[in-house]
C-alpha positions as CSV (number, residue, x, y, z in Angstrom):
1,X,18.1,47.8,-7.1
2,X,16.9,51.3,-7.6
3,X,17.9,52.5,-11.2
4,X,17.0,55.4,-13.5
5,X,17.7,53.7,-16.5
6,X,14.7,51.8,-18.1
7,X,16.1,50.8,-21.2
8,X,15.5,46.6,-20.5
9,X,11.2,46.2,-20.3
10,X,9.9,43.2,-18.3
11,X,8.4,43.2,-15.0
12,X,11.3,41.7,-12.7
13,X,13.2,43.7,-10.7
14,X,16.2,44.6,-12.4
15,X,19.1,47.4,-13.2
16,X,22.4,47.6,-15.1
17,X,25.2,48.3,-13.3
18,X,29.1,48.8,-14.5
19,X,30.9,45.6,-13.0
20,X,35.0,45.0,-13.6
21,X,34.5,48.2,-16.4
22,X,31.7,46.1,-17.8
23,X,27.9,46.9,-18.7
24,X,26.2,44.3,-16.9
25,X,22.3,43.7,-16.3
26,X,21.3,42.3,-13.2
27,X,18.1,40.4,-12.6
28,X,16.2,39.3,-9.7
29,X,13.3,36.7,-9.1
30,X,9.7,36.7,-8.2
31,X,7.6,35.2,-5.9
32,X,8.5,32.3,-3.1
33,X,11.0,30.6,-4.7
34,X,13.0,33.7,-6.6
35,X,13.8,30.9,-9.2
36,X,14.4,33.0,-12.2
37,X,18.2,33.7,-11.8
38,X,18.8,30.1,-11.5
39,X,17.1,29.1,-14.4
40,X,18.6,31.8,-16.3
41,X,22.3,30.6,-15.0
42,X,21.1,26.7,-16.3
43,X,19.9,27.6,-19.3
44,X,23.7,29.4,-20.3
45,X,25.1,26.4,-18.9
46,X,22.4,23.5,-21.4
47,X,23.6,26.1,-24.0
48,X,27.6,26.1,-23.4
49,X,27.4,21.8,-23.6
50,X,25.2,22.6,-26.6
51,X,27.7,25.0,-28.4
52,X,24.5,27.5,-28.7
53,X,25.4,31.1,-29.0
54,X,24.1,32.5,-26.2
55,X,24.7,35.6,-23.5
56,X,26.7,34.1,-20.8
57,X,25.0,34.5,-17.0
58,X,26.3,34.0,-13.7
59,X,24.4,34.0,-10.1
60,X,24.7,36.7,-8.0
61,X,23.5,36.3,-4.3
62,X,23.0,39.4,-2.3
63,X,21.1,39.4,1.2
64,X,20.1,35.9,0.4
65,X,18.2,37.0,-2.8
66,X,19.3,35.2,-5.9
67,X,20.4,37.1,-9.4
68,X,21.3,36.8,-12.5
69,X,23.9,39.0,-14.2
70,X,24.7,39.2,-17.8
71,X,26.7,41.4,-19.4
72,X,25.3,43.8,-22.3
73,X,25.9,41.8,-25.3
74,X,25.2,45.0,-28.0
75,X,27.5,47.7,-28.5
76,X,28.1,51.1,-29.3
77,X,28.7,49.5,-32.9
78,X,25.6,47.5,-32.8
79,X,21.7,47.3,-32.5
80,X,19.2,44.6,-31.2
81,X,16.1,44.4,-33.8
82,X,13.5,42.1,-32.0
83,X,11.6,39.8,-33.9
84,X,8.2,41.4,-32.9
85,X,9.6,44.5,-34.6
86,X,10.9,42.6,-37.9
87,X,7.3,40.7,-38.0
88,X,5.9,44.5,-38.0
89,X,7.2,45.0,-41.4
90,X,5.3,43.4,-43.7
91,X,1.4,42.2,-42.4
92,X,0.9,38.6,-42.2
93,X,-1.1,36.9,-44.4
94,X,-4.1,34.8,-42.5
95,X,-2.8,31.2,-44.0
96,X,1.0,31.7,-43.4
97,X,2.0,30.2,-39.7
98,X,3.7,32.9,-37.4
99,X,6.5,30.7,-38.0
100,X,7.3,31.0,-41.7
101,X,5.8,34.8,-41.7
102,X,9.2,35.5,-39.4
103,X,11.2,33.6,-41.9
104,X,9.9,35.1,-44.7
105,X,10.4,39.0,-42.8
106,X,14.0,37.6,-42.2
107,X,14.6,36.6,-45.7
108,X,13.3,39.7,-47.1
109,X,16.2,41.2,-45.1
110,X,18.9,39.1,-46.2
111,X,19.3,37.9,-42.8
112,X,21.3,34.9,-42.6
113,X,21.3,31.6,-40.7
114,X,17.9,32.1,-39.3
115,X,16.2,29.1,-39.6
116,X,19.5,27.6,-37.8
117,X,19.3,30.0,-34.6
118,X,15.5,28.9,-34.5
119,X,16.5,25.3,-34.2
120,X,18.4,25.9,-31.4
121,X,16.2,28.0,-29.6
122,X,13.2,25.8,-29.6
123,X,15.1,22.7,-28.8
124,X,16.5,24.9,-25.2
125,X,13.2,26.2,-25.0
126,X,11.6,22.3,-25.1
127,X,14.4,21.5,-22.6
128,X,13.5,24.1,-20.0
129,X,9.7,24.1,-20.9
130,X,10.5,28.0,-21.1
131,X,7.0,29.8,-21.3
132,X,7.7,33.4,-22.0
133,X,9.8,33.4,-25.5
134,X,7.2,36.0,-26.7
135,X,8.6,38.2,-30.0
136,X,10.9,40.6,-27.8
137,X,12.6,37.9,-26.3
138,X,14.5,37.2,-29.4
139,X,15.8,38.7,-32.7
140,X,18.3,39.6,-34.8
141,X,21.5,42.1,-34.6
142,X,22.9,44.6,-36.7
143,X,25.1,46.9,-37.6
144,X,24.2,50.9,-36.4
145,X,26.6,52.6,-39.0
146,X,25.6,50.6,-42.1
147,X,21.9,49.1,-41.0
148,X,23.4,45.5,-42.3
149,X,22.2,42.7,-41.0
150,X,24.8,40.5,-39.1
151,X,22.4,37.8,-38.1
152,X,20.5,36.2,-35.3
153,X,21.2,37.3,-31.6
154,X,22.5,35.4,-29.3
155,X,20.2,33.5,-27.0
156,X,19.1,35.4,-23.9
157,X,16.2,35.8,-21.3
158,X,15.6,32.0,-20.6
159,X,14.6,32.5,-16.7
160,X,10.8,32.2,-16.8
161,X,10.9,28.2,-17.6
162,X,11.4,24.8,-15.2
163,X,8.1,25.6,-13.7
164,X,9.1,28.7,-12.1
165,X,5.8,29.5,-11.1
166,X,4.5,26.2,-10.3
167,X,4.1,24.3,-6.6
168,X,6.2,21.6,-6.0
169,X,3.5,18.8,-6.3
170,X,2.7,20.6,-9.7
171,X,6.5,19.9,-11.2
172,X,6.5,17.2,-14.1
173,X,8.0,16.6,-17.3
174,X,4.8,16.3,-19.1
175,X,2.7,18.9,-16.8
176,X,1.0,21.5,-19.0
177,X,2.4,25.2,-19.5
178,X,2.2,27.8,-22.0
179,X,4.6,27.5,-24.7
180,X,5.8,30.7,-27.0
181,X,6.4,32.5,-29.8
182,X,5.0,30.1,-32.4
183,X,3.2,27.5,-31.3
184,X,1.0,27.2,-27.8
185,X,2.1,23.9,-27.0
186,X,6.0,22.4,-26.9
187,X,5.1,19.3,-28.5
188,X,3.5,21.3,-31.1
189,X,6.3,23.6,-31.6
190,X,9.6,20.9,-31.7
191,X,7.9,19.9,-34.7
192,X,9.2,23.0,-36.1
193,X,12.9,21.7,-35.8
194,X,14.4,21.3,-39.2
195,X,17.1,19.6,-38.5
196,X,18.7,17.7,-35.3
197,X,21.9,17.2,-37.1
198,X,23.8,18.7,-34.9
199,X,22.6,18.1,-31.8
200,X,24.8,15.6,-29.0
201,X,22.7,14.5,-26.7
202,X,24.9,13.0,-24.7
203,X,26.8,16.8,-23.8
204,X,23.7,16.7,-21.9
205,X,24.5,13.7,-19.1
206,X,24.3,15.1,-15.5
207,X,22.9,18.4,-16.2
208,X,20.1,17.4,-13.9
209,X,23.0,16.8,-11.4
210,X,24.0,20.2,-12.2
211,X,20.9,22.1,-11.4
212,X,21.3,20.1,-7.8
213,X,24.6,22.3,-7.4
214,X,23.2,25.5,-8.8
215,X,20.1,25.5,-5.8
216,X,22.2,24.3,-3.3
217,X,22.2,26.5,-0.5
218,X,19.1,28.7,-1.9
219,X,16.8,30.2,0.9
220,X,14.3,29.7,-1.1
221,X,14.3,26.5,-2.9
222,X,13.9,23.4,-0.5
223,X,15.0,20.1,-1.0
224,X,11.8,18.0,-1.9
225,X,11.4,21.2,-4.7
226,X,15.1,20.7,-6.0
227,X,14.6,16.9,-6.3
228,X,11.3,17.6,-8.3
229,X,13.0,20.0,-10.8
230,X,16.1,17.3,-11.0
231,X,14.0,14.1,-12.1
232,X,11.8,16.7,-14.2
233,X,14.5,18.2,-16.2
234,X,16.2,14.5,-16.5
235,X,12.8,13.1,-17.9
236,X,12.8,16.4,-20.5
237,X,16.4,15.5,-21.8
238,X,15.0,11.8,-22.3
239,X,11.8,13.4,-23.9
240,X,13.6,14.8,-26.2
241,X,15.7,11.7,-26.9
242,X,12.5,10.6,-28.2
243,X,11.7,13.5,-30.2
244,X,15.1,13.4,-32.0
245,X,15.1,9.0,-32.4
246,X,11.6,9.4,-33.8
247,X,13.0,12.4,-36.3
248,X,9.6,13.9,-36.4
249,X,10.5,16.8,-38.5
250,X,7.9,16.6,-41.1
251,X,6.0,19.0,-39.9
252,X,4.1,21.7,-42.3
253,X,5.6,25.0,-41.1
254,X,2.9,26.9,-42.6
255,X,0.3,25.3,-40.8
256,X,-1.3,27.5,-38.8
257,X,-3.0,24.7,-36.2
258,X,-1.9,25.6,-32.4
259,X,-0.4,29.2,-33.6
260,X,0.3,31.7,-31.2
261,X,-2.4,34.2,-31.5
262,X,-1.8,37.1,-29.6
263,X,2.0,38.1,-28.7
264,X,1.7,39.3,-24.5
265,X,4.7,39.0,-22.3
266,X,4.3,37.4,-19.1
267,X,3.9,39.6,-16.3
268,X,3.8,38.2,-13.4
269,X,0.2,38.6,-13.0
270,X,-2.5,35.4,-12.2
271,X,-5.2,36.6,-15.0
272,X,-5.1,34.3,-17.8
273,X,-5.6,37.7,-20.2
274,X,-2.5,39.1,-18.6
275,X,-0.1,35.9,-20.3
Protein backbone atom coordinates (compact mmCIF):
# COMPACT_ATOMS: atom_id res chain seq x y z
CA UNK A 1 0.00 0.00 0.00
CA UNK A 2 3.11 2.15 -0.14
CA UNK A 3 2.33 5.23 -2.53
CA UNK A 4 3.99 8.53 -3.37
CA UNK A 5 1.08 10.11 -4.47
CA UNK A 6 -0.89 12.01 -1.67
CA UNK A 7 -3.35 13.70 -3.64
CA UNK A 8 -6.67 11.82 -1.62
CA UNK A 9 -6.34 13.32 2.45
CA UNK A 10 -7.96 11.11 5.15
CA UNK A 11 -6.21 9.03 7.53
CA UNK A 12 -6.92 5.32 6.12
CA UNK A 13 -4.53 3.58 4.44
CA UNK A 14 -4.89 4.07 0.98
CA UNK A 15 -3.12 4.52 -2.71
CA UNK A 16 -4.30 4.84 -6.36
CA UNK A 17 -3.26 2.40 -8.56
CA UNK A 18 -3.88 1.89 -12.59
CA UNK A 19 -6.36 -1.23 -12.76
CA UNK A 20 -7.60 -2.63 -16.40
CA UNK A 21 -6.03 1.03 -17.80
CA UNK A 22 -8.12 2.66 -15.12
CA UNK A 23 -7.25 5.29 -12.24
CA UNK A 24 -8.57 3.54 -9.34
CA UNK A 25 -8.26 4.47 -5.55
CA UNK A 26 -7.99 1.83 -3.18
CA UNK A 27 -8.92 1.92 0.44
CA UNK A 28 -8.38 -0.06 3.38
CA UNK A 29 -9.99 -0.30 6.95
CA UNK A 30 -9.13 0.38 10.54
CA UNK A 31 -9.11 -1.13 13.60
CA UNK A 32 -10.56 -4.91 14.52
CA UNK A 33 -13.11 -5.23 12.30
CA UNK A 34 -11.50 -3.35 9.01
CA UNK A 35 -15.20 -2.49 8.29
CA UNK A 36 -14.80 0.42 6.12
CA UNK A 37 -14.51 -1.21 2.70
CA UNK A 38 -17.63 -3.01 3.34
CA UNK A 39 -19.58 -0.24 4.19
CA UNK A 40 -18.31 1.69 1.39
CA UNK A 41 -19.31 -1.32 -1.08
CA UNK A 42 -23.13 -1.17 0.72
CA UNK A 43 -23.52 2.11 0.55
CA UNK A 44 -22.91 2.06 -3.71
CA UNK A 45 -25.16 -0.74 -3.64
CA UNK A 46 -28.41 1.39 -1.16
CA UNK A 47 -27.45 4.01 -3.78
CA UNK A 48 -27.71 1.81 -7.20
CA UNK A 49 -31.56 0.56 -5.77
CA UNK A 50 -31.97 4.27 -5.05
CA UNK A 51 -30.93 5.53 -8.60
CA UNK A 52 -28.47 8.07 -6.61
CA UNK A 53 -25.48 9.24 -8.51
CA UNK A 54 -22.89 7.90 -6.92
CA UNK A 55 -18.95 6.53 -7.49
CA UNK A 56 -19.36 2.92 -7.97
CA UNK A 57 -17.15 0.61 -5.39
CA UNK A 58 -16.24 -2.86 -5.34
CA UNK A 59 -14.33 -5.12 -2.51
CA UNK A 60 -11.05 -6.03 -2.86
CA UNK A 61 -9.58 -8.69 -0.55
CA UNK A 62 -5.90 -9.07 -0.38
CA UNK A 63 -4.02 -11.25 2.44
CA UNK A 64 -7.42 -11.38 4.19
CA UNK A 65 -7.56 -7.47 4.54
CA UNK A 66 -10.72 -6.03 3.13
CA UNK A 67 -10.75 -2.91 0.45
CA UNK A 68 -12.51 -0.71 -1.29
CA UNK A 69 -11.67 0.37 -4.85
CA UNK A 70 -13.22 3.11 -6.78
CA UNK A 71 -12.29 4.41 -9.76
CA UNK A 72 -11.25 8.24 -10.16
CA UNK A 73 -14.50 9.80 -11.00
CA UNK A 74 -12.78 13.52 -12.21
CA UNK A 75 -10.92 13.91 -15.23
CA UNK A 76 -8.35 15.50 -17.12
CA UNK A 77 -11.47 17.74 -18.35
CA UNK A 78 -12.80 18.24 -14.85
CA UNK A 79 -12.27 19.54 -11.25
CA UNK A 80 -13.75 18.57 -7.72
CA UNK A 81 -14.66 21.94 -5.72
CA UNK A 82 -15.51 20.65 -2.16
CA UNK A 83 -18.22 22.23 -0.30
CA UNK A 84 -15.81 23.34 2.54
CA UNK A 85 -14.07 25.34 -0.20
CA UNK A 86 -17.42 26.83 -1.85
CA UNK A 87 -18.57 27.73 1.97
CA UNK A 88 -15.04 29.68 2.09
CA UNK A 89 -16.36 32.14 -0.37
CA UNK A 90 -18.46 34.27 1.10
CA UNK A 91 -18.42 34.40 5.41
CA UNK A 92 -21.50 33.17 7.01
CA UNK A 93 -23.74 35.18 8.59
CA UNK A 94 -24.24 34.10 12.50
CA UNK A 95 -28.34 33.57 12.01
CA UNK A 96 -28.15 31.64 8.61
CA UNK A 97 -27.93 27.57 9.40
CA UNK A 98 -24.74 25.96 7.71
CA UNK A 99 -27.40 24.49 5.65
CA UNK A 100 -28.81 27.37 3.67
CA UNK A 101 -25.26 29.31 3.93
CA UNK A 102 -24.08 26.27 1.30
CA UNK A 103 -27.21 26.77 -0.65
CA UNK A 104 -26.92 30.23 -0.87
CA UNK A 105 -22.71 29.87 -1.87
CA UNK A 106 -24.13 27.40 -4.45
CA UNK A 107 -26.70 29.60 -5.83
CA UNK A 108 -24.45 32.49 -6.06
CA UNK A 109 -22.61 30.14 -8.51
CA UNK A 110 -25.26 29.20 -10.61
CA UNK A 111 -24.86 25.69 -9.55
CA UNK A 112 -27.72 23.60 -10.31
CA UNK A 113 -29.79 20.86 -8.76
CA UNK A 114 -28.19 21.31 -5.37
CA UNK A 115 -30.77 21.15 -3.08
CA UNK A 116 -31.76 17.80 -4.95
CA UNK A 117 -28.14 16.04 -4.50
CA UNK A 118 -28.55 17.17 -0.78
CA UNK A 119 -31.76 15.25 -0.45
CA UNK A 120 -30.22 12.28 -1.41
CA UNK A 121 -27.30 12.46 0.47
CA UNK A 122 -28.85 12.89 3.85
CA UNK A 123 -31.44 10.32 3.31
CA UNK A 124 -28.12 7.59 2.56
CA UNK A 125 -26.37 9.25 5.19
CA UNK A 126 -29.63 8.58 7.76
CA UNK A 127 -29.61 4.99 6.29
CA UNK A 128 -26.06 4.13 7.18
CA UNK A 129 -25.97 6.51 10.30
CA UNK A 130 -22.70 7.79 8.32
CA UNK A 131 -20.73 10.03 10.86
CA UNK A 132 -17.97 11.60 8.94
CA UNK A 133 -19.82 13.63 5.89
CA UNK A 134 -17.68 16.60 7.07
CA UNK A 135 -17.41 19.63 4.13
CA UNK A 136 -14.60 17.73 2.02
CA UNK A 137 -16.52 14.72 1.77
CA UNK A 138 -18.79 16.30 -0.68
CA UNK A 139 -19.15 19.04 -3.33
CA UNK A 140 -19.70 20.10 -6.53
CA UNK A 141 -17.77 19.52 -10.13
CA UNK A 142 -16.75 21.53 -12.80
CA UNK A 143 -15.40 22.22 -15.77
CA UNK A 144 -11.19 23.00 -15.74
CA UNK A 145 -11.18 24.85 -19.29
CA UNK A 146 -14.22 27.03 -18.79
CA UNK A 147 -14.57 27.15 -14.59
CA UNK A 148 -18.49 26.36 -15.33
CA UNK A 149 -20.21 24.77 -13.04
CA UNK A 150 -21.73 21.32 -14.05
CA UNK A 151 -23.28 20.45 -10.75
CA UNK A 152 -23.20 18.39 -7.67
CA UNK A 153 -20.66 15.36 -7.45
CA UNK A 154 -21.49 12.25 -7.31
CA UNK A 155 -21.85 10.56 -3.95
CA UNK A 156 -18.56 9.17 -2.51
CA UNK A 157 -16.67 8.33 0.74
CA UNK A 158 -19.61 6.59 2.69
CA UNK A 159 -17.29 4.01 4.61
CA UNK A 160 -17.04 5.53 8.17
CA UNK A 161 -20.95 4.69 8.97
CA UNK A 162 -22.99 1.29 10.34
CA UNK A 163 -21.17 1.73 13.51
CA UNK A 164 -17.85 1.09 12.26
CA UNK A 165 -16.24 1.89 15.27
CA UNK A 166 -18.57 0.62 17.71
CA UNK A 167 -18.57 -3.06 19.77
CA UNK A 168 -21.00 -5.41 18.96
CA UNK A 169 -23.18 -4.95 22.11
CA UNK A 170 -23.01 -1.16 21.15
CA UNK A 171 -24.83 -1.81 17.50
CA UNK A 172 -28.50 -0.31 17.40
CA UNK A 173 -30.70 1.54 15.20
CA UNK A 174 -31.32 4.21 17.62
CA UNK A 175 -27.70 4.09 19.39
CA UNK A 176 -26.19 7.65 19.49
CA UNK A 177 -23.34 8.80 16.91
CA UNK A 178 -22.11 11.85 15.50
CA UNK A 179 -23.89 13.03 12.63
CA UNK A 180 -22.31 15.58 9.80
CA UNK A 181 -22.03 18.33 7.83
CA UNK A 182 -25.10 20.22 9.04
CA UNK A 183 -26.70 19.13 11.80
CA UNK A 184 -25.05 16.98 14.94
CA UNK A 185 -27.80 14.69 15.17
CA UNK A 186 -29.59 12.42 12.17
CA UNK A 187 -32.92 13.00 13.40
CA UNK A 188 -32.17 16.63 13.42
CA UNK A 189 -30.68 16.72 10.07
CA UNK A 190 -33.57 14.47 7.86
CA UNK A 191 -35.60 17.23 8.72
CA UNK A 192 -33.66 19.05 6.22
CA UNK A 193 -35.17 16.73 3.34
CA UNK A 194 -37.28 18.80 1.04
CA UNK A 195 -38.87 16.51 -0.66
CA UNK A 196 -39.27 12.43 -0.49
CA UNK A 197 -41.01 12.45 -3.79
CA UNK A 198 -38.87 10.36 -5.21
CA UNK A 199 -37.92 8.05 -3.02
CA UNK A 200 -39.09 3.88 -3.36
CA UNK A 201 -38.84 2.47 -0.39
CA UNK A 202 -39.54 -0.72 -1.28
CA UNK A 203 -36.03 -0.88 -3.82
CA UNK A 204 -34.82 -1.18 -0.42
CA UNK A 205 -36.35 -4.93 0.66
CA UNK A 206 -33.49 -7.33 1.62
CA UNK A 207 -30.65 -5.01 1.65
CA UNK A 208 -30.12 -6.11 5.19
CA UNK A 209 -29.91 -9.56 3.58
CA UNK A 210 -27.47 -8.16 1.37
CA UNK A 211 -24.94 -6.85 3.83
CA UNK A 212 -25.16 -10.71 5.27
CA UNK A 213 -23.46 -11.65 1.76
CA UNK A 214 -21.13 -8.72 1.54
CA UNK A 215 -19.39 -9.91 5.33
CA UNK A 216 -19.55 -13.32 4.63
CA UNK A 217 -16.35 -14.84 4.79
CA UNK A 218 -14.61 -11.60 6.50
CA UNK A 219 -11.78 -12.49 9.00
CA UNK A 220 -12.76 -9.97 10.77
CA UNK A 221 -16.32 -9.61 11.15
CA UNK A 222 -17.98 -12.51 13.21
CA UNK A 223 -21.29 -13.72 13.08
CA UNK A 224 -23.09 -12.43 16.32
CA UNK A 225 -21.44 -8.78 14.80
CA UNK A 226 -22.99 -9.41 11.25
CA UNK A 227 -26.45 -10.33 12.65
CA UNK A 228 -26.20 -7.02 14.76
CA UNK A 229 -25.44 -4.78 11.79
CA UNK A 230 -28.34 -6.86 9.68
CA UNK A 231 -31.38 -6.18 12.21
CA UNK A 232 -29.74 -2.62 12.78
CA UNK A 233 -29.73 -1.57 9.22
CA UNK A 234 -33.33 -3.34 8.71
CA UNK A 235 -34.76 -1.28 11.74
CA UNK A 236 -32.99 2.04 9.91
CA UNK A 237 -34.82 1.32 6.52
CA UNK A 238 -38.15 1.00 8.81
CA UNK A 239 -37.02 4.25 10.61
CA UNK A 240 -37.08 5.95 7.85
CA UNK A 241 -40.35 4.53 6.67
CA UNK A 242 -41.46 6.54 9.46
CA UNK A 243 -39.79 9.63 8.66
CA UNK A 244 -41.10 9.68 5.12
CA UNK A 245 -45.16 8.38 6.29
CA UNK A 246 -44.96 11.17 8.87
CA UNK A 247 -43.66 13.76 5.97
CA UNK A 248 -41.86 15.79 8.48
CA UNK A 249 -40.44 18.25 6.12
CA UNK A 250 -41.41 21.41 7.65
CA UNK A 251 -38.47 22.03 9.05
CA UNK A 252 -36.88 25.81 9.16
CA UNK A 253 -33.63 25.45 7.23
CA UNK A 254 -32.33 28.45 8.56
CA UNK A 255 -32.50 27.48 11.99
CA UNK A 256 -29.44 27.28 13.43
CA UNK A 257 -30.56 24.82 16.62
CA UNK A 258 -28.21 21.52 16.58
CA UNK A 259 -25.81 23.15 13.71
CA UNK A 260 -22.60 21.76 13.13
CA UNK A 261 -20.10 24.06 14.70
CA UNK A 262 -16.76 23.22 13.91
CA UNK A 263 -16.03 21.21 10.48
CA UNK A 264 -13.04 18.32 11.74
CA UNK A 265 -12.73 15.11 9.87
CA UNK A 266 -12.64 12.00 11.73
CA UNK A 267 -9.38 10.64 12.31
CA UNK A 268 -9.33 7.73 13.73
CA UNK A 269 -8.26 9.10 16.96
CA UNK A 270 -10.41 8.40 20.62
CA UNK A 271 -10.22 12.25 21.78
CA UNK A 272 -13.48 13.77 21.45
CA UNK A 273 -11.53 17.16 20.14
CA UNK A 274 -10.03 15.06 17.46
CA UNK A 275 -13.90 14.32 15.75
Amino acid sequence: MMSPDNTSDGWLKKKWKIMDGKRCLIKGGSGATQQEPHNEVLASSIMKRLDIPHVEYSLLIEDDYPYSVCEDFITPDTDLISAWHLMQTVKKPNHVSVYQHYLDCCKAFGIPGIKESLDRMMILDYLIVNEDRHQNNFGVVRNAETLEYIGAAPIFDSGTSLWFDKPTMMIGARAKVGCKPFKTDHEEQIKLVSSFDWLDLNALYGIDEELRELVRGSMFIDEKRCDALCRALKSRVDMLTDVVNEQRTSYAVDDCQGDVKEDIAYSGLDDDMER
